[in-house]
C-alpha positions, 0 to 999 in steps of 0.5 A: 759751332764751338768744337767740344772736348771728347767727354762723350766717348765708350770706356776706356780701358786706361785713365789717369786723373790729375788733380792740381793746384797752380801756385801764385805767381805761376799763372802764365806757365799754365796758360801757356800749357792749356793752350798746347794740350792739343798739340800734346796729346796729338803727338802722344796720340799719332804714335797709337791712333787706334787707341783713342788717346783724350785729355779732358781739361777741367778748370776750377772756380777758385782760379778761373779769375787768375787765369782769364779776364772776361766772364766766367761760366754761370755755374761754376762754384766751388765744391759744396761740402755735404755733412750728413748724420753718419756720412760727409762729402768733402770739398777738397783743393783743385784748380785743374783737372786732367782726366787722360785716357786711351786704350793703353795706359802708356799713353795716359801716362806720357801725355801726363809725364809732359803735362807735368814737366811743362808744369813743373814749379807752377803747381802742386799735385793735389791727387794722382790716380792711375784708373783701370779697366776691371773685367767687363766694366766693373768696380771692385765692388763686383758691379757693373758701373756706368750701365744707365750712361745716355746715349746719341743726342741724349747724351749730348743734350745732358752734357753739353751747356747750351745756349742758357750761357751763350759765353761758355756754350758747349762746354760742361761741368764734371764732378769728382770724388775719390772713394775708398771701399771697406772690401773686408765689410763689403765681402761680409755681404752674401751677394743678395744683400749687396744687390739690395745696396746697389739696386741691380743684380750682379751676375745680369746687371740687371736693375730690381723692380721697384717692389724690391729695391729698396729706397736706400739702395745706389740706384733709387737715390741716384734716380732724379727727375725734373717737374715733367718726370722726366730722368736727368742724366749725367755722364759717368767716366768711374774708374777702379783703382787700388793699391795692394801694398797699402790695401787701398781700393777704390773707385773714382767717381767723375760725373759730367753734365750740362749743369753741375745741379743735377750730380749736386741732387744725386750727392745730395740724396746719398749724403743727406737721405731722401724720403725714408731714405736716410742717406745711401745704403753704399756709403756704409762702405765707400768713404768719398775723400774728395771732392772737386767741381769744375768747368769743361771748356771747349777745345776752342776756348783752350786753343786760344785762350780769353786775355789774361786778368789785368793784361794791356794791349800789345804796343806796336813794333817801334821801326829800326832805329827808333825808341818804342812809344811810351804806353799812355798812363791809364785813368786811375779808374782803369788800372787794372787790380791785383788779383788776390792769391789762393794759398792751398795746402796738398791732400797728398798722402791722407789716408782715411 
């Protein structure tokens, strides 16, 4: 079995999230760095082994074909933008996805320094997020976050493509978005009302019973269910982040799951409503920013990655003293094509 990247793992107390874009032309220098992040993050790792250093990488639609030949996964896809009556989730640039993270943030941010200088030139930095741990798993809304997260096999089976694409088997898909939250108006609320957006208690965290929660709140609309009744689940990863200076404060939201459908339902009843609920009570204060999809590969796919798009087979070495033997022409037909170019702008600095 394919080995799968560390998606699965107990929170961690520090993240950084890069989100990037490859610059045309630039395609190789990438290649050449997926396939030494492990190495990478091995040497980062040693110096700490108990601090549980990872690197998720993510790889976008719009430049899954300029960096492999071959297949692709079935249900990659860009982001679909949501535009609601009060409240939008945008589909924003990112061809890569760095999700780092470990028990001490040095770690994160050196395995990311090296990212970056090996990426130098080849792409542009879309977002950058340092996430921390805040309290006993809580956002800086005052609630704990990711609490209905599987566990074991459950776990497992809600992330991990199967054998529905036998080509990208083990692999996953995550969504992100970038929230920014209203402290001001969110503190406004005594701490009843805010329960009632939520959908749990905030000392306990304990979920409302259903005669209670209201239909609007977080929790009601992020609650789906397949024909058989059964819960669909996905694994989050959110993390706080903020900026005093700025007074920027927000969660970043990073779901992962077997198929991108099921985080693609739960956005849906937030944005668009569901039932009597005309879109998620929480959005009221959280205003998402971004928004991107992407494709988990294993650790095998990364390590030795499909052939470049349009790449011929390597001739054999010419002997000493001899002319290497010219490639023979290829049937029209057979030429490789040009790949088309994505030229796409940077988020960086937009503020809402």
């Amino acid at each position: 079995m394919a080995e799968r990247q560390a998606v699965i793992s107990r929170p961690a107390r520090a993240t950084v999230f890069l989100v990037l874009t490859v610059t045309p032309g630039h395609e190789d220098t990438v290649r050449d760095l997926l396939e030494d992040v492990s190495g990478l993050r091995r040497s980062v790792g040693f110096r700490a082994p108990g601090d549980r250093l990872a690197c998720i990488v993510g790889i976008g639609s719009d430049v899954w074909d300029r960096l492999f030949d071959g297949p692709r996964p079935q249900e990659l896809h860009p982001f679909t933008e949501l535009n609601g009556k009060r409240h939008r989730a945008p589909s924003t640039p990112g061809d890569l996805l760095f999700h780092l993270r470990a028990d001490r943030m040095d770690l994160c941010f050196e395995l990311a320094r090296l990212i970056m200088e090996r990426l130098d030139g080849a792409v542009a930095t879309v977002d950058e997020v340092h996430g921390f741990k805040y309290f006993d798993e809580r956002d800086l809304l005052g609630f704990v976050d990711g609490s209905e997260n599987p566990e074991g096999q459950l776990a497992a089976d809600s992330v991990f493509v199967g054998d529905e694409d036998p080509d990208f088997e083990n692999g996953s898909y995550v969504i992100i978005q970038k929230y920014l939250h209203d402290m001001a108006a969110w503190n406004a609320l005594p701490d009843t009302e805010q329960e009632k957006v939520i959908g749990r208690t905030k000392a306990a965290n304990v979920e409302l019973p259903d005669d209670v929660k209201p239909a609007d709140s977080h929790v009601a609309l992020n609650t789906i269910t397949d024909d058989d009744g059964d819960e669909r689940k996905i694994v989050r990863e959110n993390m706080p982040f903020g900026t005093l200076g700025e007074g920027e404060f927000g969660t970043f939201f990073i779901g992962y799951a077997r198929t991108p459908d099921v985080t693609e339902q739960m956005l849906r009843n937030m944005f668009l409503g569901d039932g009597p609920a005309p879109h998620d009570r929480i959005l009221d204060f959280s205003t998402a920013i971004t928004g991107c999809l992407f494709h988990v590969p294993t650790v095998d796919f990364l390590d030795d990655l499909p052939a470049a798009p349009g790449a011929e087979e390597t001739d054999v070495p010419a002997a000493p003293g001899e002319e290497p033997a010219a490639a023979p022409p290829a049937p029209p037909a057979e030429r490789p094509t040009a790949n088309g170019s994505l030229g796409i702008g940077s988020l960086k600095g937009v503020r809402t």
